[in-house]
N, C-alpha and C positions, 0 to 999 in steps of 0.2 A: 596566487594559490599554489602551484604548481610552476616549477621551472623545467627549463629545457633537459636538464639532468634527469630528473627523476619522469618525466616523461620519456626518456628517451631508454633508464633503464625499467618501466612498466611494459614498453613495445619490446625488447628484447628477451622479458621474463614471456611475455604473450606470447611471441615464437619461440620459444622453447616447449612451455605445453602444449601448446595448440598444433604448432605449425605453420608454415607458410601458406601452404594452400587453404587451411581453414579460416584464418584471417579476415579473407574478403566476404565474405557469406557470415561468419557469427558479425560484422560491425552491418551486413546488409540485415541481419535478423535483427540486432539493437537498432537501429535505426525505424525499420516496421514498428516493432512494440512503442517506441519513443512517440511515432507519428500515431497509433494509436492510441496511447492514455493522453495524449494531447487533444484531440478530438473528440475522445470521450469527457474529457475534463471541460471540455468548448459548450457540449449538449447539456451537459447539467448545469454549467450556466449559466447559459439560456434560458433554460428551462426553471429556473429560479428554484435548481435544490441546491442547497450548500453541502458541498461533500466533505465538509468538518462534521464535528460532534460537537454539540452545546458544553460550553467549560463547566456549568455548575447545574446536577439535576436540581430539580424542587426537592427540599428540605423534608418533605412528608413522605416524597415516593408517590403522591396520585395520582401522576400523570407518565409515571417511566417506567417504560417498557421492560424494563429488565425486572421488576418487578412482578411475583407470580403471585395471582391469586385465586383464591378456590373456595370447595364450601365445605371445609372440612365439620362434619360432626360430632369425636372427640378430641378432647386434648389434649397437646402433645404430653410427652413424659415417658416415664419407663412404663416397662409392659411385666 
């Protein structure tokens, strides 16, 4: 995926913005987040929710949520 090159110039572009002292604390902050969406990604599932989205809704719309419905009493059109 990556070689030793462009690794090695992604860490020299990193100290340049950041700096040296920031380095160790934003890879300790990625590291937190990491180990949290990992853990949160563990509970759901378990918890047998799938945190995808269904590839294909039903064909009619009766059953998806994205779907709004009301009880409108005229009909649309110009006013």
């Amino acid at each position: 995926m990556f070689g030793i090159s462009e690794i090695a110039i992604f860490l020299i572009i990193a100290v340049l913005i950041f700096g040296a002292r920031k380095l160790p604390e934003l890879a300790r902050s990625l590291g937190k987040s990491a180990r949290i969406l990992k853990s949160e990604a563990r509970a759901l599932k378990s918890d047998g929710i799938s945190p995808t989205v269904p590839a294909d809704p039903p064909a009619d719309g009766a059953n998806d949520p994205r779907v709004i419905r009301g009880t409108a009493t005229e009909k649309p059109g110009p006013h």
